[in-house]
N, C-alpha and C positions, 0 to 999 in steps of 0.2 A: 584448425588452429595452427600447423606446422606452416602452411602458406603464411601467414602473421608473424611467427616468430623467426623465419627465415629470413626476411627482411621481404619478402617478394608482393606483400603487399602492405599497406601502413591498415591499423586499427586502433579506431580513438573508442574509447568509453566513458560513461557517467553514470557514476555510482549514487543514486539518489537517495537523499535522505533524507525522510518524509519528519514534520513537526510533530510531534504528541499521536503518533496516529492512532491508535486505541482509542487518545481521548478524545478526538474530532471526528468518527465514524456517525455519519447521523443515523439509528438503529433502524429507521425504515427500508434505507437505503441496504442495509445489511438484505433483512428480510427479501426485497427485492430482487437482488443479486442473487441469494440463496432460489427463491424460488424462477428466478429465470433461470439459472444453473441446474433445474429439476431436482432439487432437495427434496425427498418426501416432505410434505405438507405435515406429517406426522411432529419430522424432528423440525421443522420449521420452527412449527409451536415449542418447543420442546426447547428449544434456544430463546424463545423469543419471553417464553418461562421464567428463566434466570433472569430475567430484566424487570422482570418486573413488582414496583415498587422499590425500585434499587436506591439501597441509603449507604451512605458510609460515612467515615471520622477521618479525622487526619491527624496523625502522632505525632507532638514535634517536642522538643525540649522542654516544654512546661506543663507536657502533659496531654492530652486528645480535646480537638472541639466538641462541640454538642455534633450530633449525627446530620446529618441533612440528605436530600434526595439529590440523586445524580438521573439526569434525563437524556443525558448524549454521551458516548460512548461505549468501548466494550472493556469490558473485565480479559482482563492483561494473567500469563501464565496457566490458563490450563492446556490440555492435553486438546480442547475442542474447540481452539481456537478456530473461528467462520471467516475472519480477516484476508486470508486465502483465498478462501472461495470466492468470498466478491471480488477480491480481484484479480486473481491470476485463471480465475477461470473460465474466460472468453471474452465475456460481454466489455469489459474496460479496457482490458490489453487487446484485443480486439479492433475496440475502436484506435488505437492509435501508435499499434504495431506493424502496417504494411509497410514502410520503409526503411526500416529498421532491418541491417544485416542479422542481428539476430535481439532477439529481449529477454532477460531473465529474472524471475518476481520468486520470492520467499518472502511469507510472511508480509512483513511491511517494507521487504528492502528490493528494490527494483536497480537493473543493475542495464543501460540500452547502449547498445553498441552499432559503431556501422563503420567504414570502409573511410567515410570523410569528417573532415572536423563540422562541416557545413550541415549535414546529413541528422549527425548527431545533436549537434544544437536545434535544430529542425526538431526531430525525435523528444530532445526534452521538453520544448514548449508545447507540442501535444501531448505527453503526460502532463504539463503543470498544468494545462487549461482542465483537460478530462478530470483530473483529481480536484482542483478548487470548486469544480460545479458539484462537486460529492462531498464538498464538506475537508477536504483533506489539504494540509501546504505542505511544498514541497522547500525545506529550507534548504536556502540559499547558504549558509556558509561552512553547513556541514557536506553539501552533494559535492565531491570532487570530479575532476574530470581526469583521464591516463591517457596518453597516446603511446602507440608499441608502433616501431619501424622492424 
């Protein structure tokens, strides 16, 4: 990083900022991930548990709706959160971090960096393609971009 910040070489990044991602996780897709990733088949189930028959309300000023079922996405806030695993854990950052100086994925927040502006624009359309075929957008007017001389 000191070569970056010395001036001796330039470093562009883009801090992506994925749409509802919670709420656009297709749950197979999860499962998937999880078990390409070698998750005991145990907890596989054991997540895939909590889903099901998943109902919820929504509280707004006048009061909550009637319940309804939720059939895509994942429950936002616990400690076991799986959103990780699918994807910073090989199989998607994987597919479309080989030219990338470096990539870094928390959570839902992917953060890809490289040496040229060209490089990195490059870099973010193979995450935005990789992630739309999984259900997930990457919004456009929240993802900035930085360049450091």
């Amino acid at each position: 990083m000191e070569k970056y910040g010395d001036g001796q070489r330039e470093l562009h990044c883009v801090f992506v900022d994925l749409e509802k991602a919670y709420d656009r996780v297709p749950r197979e897709e999860l499962w998937y991930c999880m078990r390409k990733s070698e998750v005991a088949e145990k907890y596989v189930r054991v997540v895939q548990d909590m889903y099901v028959r998943s109902r919820t309300m929504v509280r707004c000023a006048v009061g909550q709706t009637e319940e309804f079922k939720v059939e895509v996405g994942l429950h936002q806030g616990l400690g076991s959160e799986p959103l990780p695993v699918c994807y910073s854990d090989g199989h998607l950052s994987e597919e479309v971090r080989q030219k990338s100086t470096w990539t870094m994925m928390f959570a839902d927040d992917i953060v890809i960096c490289s040496e040229s502006r060209e490089q990195v624009e490059e870099n973010l359309e193979r995450w935005r393609f990789a992630l739309e075929r999984r259900g997930m957008k990457v919004s456009r007017s929240k993802t900035e971009y930085m360049f450091c001389e």
